[in-house]
Residue frames relative to the residue before (quaternion, step in Angstrom):
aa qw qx qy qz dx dy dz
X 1.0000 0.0000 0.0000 0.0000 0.00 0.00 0.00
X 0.3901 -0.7499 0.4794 0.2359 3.59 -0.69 1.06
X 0.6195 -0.5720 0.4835 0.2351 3.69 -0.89 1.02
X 0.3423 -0.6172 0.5939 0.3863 3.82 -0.95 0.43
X 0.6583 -0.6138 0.2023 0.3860 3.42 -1.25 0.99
X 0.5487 0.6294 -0.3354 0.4363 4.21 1.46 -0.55
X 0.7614 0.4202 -0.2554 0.4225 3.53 1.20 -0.69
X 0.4017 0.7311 -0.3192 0.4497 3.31 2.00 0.08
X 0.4139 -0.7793 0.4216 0.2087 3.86 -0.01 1.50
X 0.8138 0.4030 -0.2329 0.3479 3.28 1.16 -0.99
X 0.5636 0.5566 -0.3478 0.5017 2.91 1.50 -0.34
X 0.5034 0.6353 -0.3300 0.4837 3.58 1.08 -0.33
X 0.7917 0.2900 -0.2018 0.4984 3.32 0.63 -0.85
X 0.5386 0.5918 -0.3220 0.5059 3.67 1.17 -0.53
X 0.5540 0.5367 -0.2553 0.5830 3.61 1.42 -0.77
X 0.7306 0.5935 -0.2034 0.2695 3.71 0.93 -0.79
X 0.5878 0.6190 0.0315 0.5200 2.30 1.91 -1.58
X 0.5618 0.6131 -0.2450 0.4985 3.04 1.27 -1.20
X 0.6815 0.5933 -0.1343 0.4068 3.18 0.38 -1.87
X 0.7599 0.3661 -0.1656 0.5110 3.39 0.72 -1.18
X 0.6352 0.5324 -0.3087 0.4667 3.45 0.53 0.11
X 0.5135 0.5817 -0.2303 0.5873 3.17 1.19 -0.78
X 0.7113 0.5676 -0.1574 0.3835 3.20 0.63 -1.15
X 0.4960 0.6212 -0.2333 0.5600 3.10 1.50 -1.59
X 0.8100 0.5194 -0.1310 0.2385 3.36 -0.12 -1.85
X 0.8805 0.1847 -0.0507 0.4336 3.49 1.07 -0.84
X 0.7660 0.2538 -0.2805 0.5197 3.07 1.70 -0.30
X 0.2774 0.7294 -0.4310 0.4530 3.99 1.57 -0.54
X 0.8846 0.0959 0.0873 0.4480 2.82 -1.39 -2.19
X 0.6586 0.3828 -0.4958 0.4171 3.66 -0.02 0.50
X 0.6585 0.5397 -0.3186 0.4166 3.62 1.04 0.20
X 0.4771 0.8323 -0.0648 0.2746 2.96 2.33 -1.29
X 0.8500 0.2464 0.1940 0.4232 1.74 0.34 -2.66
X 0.5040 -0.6998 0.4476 0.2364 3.34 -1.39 0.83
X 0.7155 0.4269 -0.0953 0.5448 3.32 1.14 -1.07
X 0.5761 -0.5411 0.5431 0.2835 3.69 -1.31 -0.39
X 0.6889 -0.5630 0.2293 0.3948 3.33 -0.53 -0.21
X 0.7573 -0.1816 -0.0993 0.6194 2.90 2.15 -0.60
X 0.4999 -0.8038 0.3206 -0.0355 2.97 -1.13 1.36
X 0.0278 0.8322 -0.5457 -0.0944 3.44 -0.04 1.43
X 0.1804 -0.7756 0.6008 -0.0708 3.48 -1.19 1.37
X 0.8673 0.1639 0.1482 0.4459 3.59 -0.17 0.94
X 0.7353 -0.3693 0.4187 0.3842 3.21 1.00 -0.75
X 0.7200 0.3975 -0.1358 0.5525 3.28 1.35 -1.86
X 0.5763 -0.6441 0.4612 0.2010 3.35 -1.54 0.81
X 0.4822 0.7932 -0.3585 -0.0990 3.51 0.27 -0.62
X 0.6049 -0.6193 0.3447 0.3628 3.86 -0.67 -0.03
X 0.4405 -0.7717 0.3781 0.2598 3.10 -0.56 1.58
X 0.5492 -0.6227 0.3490 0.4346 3.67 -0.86 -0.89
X 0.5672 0.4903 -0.4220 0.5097 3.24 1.19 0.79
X 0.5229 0.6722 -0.4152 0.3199 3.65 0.94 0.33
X 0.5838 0.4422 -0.3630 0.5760 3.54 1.20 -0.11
X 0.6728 0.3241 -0.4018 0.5300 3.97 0.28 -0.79
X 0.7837 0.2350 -0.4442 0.3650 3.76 -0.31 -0.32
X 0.5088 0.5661 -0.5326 0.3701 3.67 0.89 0.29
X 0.4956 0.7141 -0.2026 0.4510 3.44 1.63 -1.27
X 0.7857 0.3412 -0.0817 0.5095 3.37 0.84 -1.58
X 0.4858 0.5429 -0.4384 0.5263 4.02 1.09 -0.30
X 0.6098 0.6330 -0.3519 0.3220 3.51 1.06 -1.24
X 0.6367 0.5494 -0.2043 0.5010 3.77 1.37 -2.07
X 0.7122 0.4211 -0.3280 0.4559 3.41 0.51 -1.30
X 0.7162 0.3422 -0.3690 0.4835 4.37 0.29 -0.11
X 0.6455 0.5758 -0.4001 0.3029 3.17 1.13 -0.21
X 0.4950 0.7614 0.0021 0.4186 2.71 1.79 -1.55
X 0.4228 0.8069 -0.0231 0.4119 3.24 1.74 -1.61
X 0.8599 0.2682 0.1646 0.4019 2.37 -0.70 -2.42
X 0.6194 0.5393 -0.3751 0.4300 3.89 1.40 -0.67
X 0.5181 0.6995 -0.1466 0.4699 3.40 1.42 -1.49
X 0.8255 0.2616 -0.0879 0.4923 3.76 0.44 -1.70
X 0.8084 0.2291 -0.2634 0.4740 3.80 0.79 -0.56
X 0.6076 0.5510 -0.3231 0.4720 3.96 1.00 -0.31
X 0.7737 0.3870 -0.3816 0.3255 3.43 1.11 -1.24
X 0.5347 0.5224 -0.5739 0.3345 3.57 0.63 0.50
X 0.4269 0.7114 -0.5136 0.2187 3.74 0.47 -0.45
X 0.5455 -0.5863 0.5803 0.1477 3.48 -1.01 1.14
X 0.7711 -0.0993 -0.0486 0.6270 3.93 0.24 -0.30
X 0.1705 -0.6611 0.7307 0.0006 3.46 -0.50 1.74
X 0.4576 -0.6626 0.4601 0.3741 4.10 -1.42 0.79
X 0.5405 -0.6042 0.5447 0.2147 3.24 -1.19 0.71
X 0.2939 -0.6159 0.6671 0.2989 3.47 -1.01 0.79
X 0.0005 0.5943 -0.8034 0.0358 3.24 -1.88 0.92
X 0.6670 -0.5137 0.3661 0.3965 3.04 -1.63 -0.04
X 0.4942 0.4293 -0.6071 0.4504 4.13 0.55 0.08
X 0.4997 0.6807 -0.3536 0.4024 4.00 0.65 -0.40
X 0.7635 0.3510 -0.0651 0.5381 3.19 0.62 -1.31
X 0.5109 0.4129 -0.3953 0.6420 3.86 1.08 -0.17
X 0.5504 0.4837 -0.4972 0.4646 3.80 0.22 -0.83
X 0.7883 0.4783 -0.2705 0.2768 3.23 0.10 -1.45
X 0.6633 0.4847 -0.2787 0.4975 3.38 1.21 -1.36
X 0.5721 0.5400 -0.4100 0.4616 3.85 0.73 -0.35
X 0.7056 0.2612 -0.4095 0.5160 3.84 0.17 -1.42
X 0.4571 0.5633 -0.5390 0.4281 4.25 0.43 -0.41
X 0.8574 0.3907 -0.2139 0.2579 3.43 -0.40 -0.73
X 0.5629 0.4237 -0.2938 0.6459 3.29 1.76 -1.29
X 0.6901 0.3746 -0.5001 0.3650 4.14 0.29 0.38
X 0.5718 0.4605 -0.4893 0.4708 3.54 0.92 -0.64
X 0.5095 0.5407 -0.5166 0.4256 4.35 0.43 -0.55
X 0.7380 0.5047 -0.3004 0.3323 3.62 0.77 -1.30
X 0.8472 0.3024 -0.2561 0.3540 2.98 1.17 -0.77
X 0.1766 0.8143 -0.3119 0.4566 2.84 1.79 0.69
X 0.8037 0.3085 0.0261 0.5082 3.24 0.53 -1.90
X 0.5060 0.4552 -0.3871 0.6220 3.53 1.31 -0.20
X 0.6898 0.3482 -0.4168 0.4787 4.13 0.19 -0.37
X 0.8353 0.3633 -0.1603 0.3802 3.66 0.41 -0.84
X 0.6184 0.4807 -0.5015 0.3675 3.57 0.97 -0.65
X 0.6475 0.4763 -0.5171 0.2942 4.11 0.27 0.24
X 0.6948 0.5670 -0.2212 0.3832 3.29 0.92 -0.71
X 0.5621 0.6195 -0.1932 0.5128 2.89 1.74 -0.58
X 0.6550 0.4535 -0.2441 0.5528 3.76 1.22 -0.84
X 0.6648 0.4768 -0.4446 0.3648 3.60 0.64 -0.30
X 0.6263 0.6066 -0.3362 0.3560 2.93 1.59 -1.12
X 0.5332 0.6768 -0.3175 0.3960 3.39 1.69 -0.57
X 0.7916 0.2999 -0.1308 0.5160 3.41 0.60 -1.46
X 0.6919 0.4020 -0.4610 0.3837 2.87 0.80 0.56
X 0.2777 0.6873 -0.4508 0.4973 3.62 1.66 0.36
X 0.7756 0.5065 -0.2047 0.3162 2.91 0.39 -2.36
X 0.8276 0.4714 -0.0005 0.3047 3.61 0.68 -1.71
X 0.3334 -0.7476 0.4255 0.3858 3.28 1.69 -1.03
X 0.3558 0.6729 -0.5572 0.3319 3.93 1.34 0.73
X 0.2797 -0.7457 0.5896 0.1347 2.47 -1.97 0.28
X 0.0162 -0.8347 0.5420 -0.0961 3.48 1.69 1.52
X 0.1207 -0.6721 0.7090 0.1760 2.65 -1.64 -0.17
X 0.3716 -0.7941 0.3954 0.2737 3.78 -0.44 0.88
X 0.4004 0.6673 -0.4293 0.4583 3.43 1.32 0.03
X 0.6953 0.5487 -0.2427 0.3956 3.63 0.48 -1.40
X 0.5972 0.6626 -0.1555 0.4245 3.51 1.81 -1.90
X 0.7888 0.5315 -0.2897 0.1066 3.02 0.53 -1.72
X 0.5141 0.5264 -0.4025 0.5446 3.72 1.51 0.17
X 0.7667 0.4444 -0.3431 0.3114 3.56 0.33 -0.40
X 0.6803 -0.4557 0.4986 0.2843 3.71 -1.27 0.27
X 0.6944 -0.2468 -0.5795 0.3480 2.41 -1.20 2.39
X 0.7428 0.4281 -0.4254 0.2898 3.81 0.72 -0.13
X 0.6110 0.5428 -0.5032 0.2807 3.22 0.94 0.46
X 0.5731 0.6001 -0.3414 0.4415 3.31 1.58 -0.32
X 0.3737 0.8281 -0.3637 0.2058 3.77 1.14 -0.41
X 0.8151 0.1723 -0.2489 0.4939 2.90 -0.28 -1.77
X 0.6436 0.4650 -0.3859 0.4698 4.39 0.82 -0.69
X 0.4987 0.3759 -0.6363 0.4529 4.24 0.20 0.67
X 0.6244 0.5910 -0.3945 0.3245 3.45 0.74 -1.81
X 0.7684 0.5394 -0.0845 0.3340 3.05 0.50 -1.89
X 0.7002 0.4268 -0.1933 0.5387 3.36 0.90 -0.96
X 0.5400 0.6118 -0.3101 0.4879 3.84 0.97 -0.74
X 0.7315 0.5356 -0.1697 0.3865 3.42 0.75 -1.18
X 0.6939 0.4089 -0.1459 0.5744 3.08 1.02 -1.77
X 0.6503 0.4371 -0.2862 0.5515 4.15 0.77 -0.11
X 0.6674 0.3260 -0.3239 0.5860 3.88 0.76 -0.69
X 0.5113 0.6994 -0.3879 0.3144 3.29 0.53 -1.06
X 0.6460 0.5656 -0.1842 0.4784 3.41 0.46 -2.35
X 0.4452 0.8425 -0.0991 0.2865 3.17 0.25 -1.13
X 0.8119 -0.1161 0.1137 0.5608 2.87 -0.55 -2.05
X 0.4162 0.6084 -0.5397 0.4066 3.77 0.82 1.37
X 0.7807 0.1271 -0.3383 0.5097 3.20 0.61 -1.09
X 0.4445 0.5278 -0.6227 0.3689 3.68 0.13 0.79
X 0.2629 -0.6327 0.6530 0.3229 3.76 1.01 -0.97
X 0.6957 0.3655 -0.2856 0.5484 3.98 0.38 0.47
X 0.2942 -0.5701 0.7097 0.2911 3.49 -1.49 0.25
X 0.0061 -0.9078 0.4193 0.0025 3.41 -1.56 0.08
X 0.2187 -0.8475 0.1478 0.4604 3.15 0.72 1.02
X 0.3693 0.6808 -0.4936 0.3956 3.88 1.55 0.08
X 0.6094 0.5582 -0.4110 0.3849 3.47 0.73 -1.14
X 0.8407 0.3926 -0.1309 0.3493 3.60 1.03 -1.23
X 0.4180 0.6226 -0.4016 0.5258 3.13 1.69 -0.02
X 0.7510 0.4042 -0.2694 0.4473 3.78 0.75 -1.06
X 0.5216 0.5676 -0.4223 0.4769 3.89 1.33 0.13
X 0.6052 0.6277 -0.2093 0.4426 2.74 0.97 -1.23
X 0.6749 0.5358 -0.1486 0.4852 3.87 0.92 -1.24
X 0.8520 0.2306 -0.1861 0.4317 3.13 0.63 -1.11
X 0.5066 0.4603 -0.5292 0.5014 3.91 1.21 0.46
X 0.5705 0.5795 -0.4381 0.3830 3.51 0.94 -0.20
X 0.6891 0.4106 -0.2164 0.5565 3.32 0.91 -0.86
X 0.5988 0.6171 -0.2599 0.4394 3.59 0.64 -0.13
X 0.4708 0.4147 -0.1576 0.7626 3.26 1.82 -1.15
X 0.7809 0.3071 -0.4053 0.3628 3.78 -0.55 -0.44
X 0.6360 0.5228 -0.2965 0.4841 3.63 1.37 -0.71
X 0.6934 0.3499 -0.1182 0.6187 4.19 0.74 -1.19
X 0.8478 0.2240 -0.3237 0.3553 3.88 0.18 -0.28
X 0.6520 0.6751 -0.2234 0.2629 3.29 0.83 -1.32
X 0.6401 0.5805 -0.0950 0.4942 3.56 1.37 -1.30
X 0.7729 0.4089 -0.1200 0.4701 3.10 1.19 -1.28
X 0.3001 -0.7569 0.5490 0.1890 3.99 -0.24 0.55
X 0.6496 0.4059 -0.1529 0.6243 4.32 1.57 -1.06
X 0.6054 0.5968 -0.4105 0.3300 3.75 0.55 -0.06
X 0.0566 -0.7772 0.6229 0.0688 3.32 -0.76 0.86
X 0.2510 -0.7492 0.5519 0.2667 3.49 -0.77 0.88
X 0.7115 -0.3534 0.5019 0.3420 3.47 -2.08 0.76
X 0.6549 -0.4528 -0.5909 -0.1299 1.12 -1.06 2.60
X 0.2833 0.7816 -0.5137 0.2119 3.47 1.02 1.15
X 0.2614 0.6912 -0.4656 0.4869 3.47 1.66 0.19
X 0.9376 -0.0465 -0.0506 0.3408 3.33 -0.29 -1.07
X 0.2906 0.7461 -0.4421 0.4043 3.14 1.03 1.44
């Protein structure tokens, strides 16, 4: 027997999603952001600071979408129960560590080599330059991508981590490399 459409999990969440994006889109990154999405300065092209959240958010709002328009018809949508909700409370937590460890693991190494060496860095000064800007967002990103992963497998793996490992590379070669004014998440607001 098909569920009325409110008791329909995915649509519920596809409604969330929705909802939150929407959110994202008009009241978030227009309040945020300083810039547009892209910025023409001079002549030079460059990407504003709202071009990554509303790409981010275009991302929720089709996802959202598509959960809503092609799941909510399904005849036996899954029931939330409580292994659900542990799922849920696990991949929650193993991202807030990521982003945890993506904000702190740079600052945290200078504080090292500079223990270790007798400097007087400062990671603020670093955070544009090769290997410490990539730090705290491999750590961070690696985790939050292997991490995902090895939950809803229920296993770690080193495949799981080879493909984190791939795709923050490629992520870095796509958002940093190209860009000479980009600061990756979260040496911006450091």
């Amino acid at each position: 027997m098909k569920k009325p459409l409110f008791q329909n999990t995915n649509v519920m969440t596809g409604l969330f999603f929705t909802a939150l994006a929407l959110l994202l889109l008009f009241v978030w990154i227009p309040l945020d952001s300083d810039t547009g999405l892209i910025e023409k300065v001079r002549r030079q092209v460059a990407i504003g600071d709202a071009l990554a959240p509303t790409v981010a958010a275009l991302f929720l709002l089709i996802g959202g979408g598509l959960l809503m328009l092609l799941e909510g018809k399904s005849d036996t949508p899954p029931a939330i129960d409580a292994a659900s909700v542990k799922f849920v409370a696990r991949i929650f937590a193993m991202l807030v560590l990521s982003f945890v460890l993506m904000r702190y693991a740079g600052p945290l190494a200078v504080q090292v080599v500079n223990a270790i060496q007798g400097n007087d860095l400062e990671y603020r000064l670093l955070r544009d330059t090769a290997p410490w800007k990539w730090l705290g967002y491999v750590l961070g990103g690696t985790l939050a991508i292997c991490g995902t992963i090895s939950l809803t497998e229920g296993r770690f793996s080193l495949r799981a981590l080879v493909v984190a490992l791939l795709a923050i590379a490629a992520m870095i070669a796509i958002f940093d490399l190209p860009f000479d004014d980009l600061l990756l998440p979260p040496n911006g607001d450091l």
